[in-house]
C-alpha positions in Angstrom: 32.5 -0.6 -20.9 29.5 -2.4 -20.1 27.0 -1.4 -17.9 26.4 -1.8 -14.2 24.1 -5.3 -12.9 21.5 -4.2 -10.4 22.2 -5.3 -7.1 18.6 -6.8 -6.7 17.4 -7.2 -10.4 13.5 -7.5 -10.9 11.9 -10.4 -13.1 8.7 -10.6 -14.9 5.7 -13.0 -13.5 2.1 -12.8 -14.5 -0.4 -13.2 -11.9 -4.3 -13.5 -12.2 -6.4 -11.0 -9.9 -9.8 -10.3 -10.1 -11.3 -7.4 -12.6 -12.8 -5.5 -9.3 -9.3 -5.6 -7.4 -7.5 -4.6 -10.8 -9.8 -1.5 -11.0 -9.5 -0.8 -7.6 -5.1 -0.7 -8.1 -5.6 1.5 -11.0 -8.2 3.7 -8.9 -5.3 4.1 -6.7 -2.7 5.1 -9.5 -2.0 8.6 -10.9 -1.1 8.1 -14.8 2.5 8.5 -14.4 2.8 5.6 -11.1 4.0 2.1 -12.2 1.2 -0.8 -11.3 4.2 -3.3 -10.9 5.5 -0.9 -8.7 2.5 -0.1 -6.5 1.9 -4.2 -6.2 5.6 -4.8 -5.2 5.4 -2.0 -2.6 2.1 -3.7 -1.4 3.7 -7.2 -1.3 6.8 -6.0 0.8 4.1 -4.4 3.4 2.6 -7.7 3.5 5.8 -9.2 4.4 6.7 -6.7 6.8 9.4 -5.0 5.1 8.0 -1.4 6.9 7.2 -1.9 10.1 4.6 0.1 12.4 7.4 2.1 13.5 7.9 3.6 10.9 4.7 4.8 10.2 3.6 8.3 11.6 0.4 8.9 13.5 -1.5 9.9 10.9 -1.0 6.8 8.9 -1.6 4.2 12.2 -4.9 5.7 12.9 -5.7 5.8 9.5 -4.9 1.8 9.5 -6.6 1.6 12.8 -10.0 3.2 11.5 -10.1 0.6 8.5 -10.1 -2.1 10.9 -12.4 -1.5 14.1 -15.9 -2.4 13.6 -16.9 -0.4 16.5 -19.1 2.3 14.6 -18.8 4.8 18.0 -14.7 4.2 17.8 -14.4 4.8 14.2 -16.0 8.4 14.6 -14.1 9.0 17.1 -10.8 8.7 15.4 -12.4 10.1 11.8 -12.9 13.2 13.3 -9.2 13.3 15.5 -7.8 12.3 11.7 -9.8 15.1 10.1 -8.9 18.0 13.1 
């Protein structure tokens, strides 16, 4: 008998990324997480496979506070994340 095909099989590519970026993946990683795994859940972010709706609160203001420049703002929601 021989054994099932995956219904969305993965392939093997090589990609060049930059020593900082590659240190700041692994920073990310516990010992026992898959890189490939971590950057193919990254990429399908990018491509909008999980959309805001999915997220919970937490993680939106979390988002939110990575990208406001407004130093007053970002304290604001740091310390509603925080409480």
């Amino acid at each position: 008998m021989s054994r099932r095909r995956s219904s969305n099989p993965t392939k093997a590519i090589s990609i060049t990324l930059p020593m900082s970026l590659l240190d700041e993946i692994d920073d990310h990683l516990t010992r026992l997480q898959s890189r490939s795994a971590w950057i193919a859940d990254a990429c399908a972010q990018r491509m909008g496979a999980y959309p805001a709706a999915d997220l919970d609160t937490r993680q939106l203001m979390a988002m939110l506070h990575a990208r406001i420049e407004d130093e007053t703002l970002k304290t604001l929601l740091l310390d509603r994340l925080t409480s």
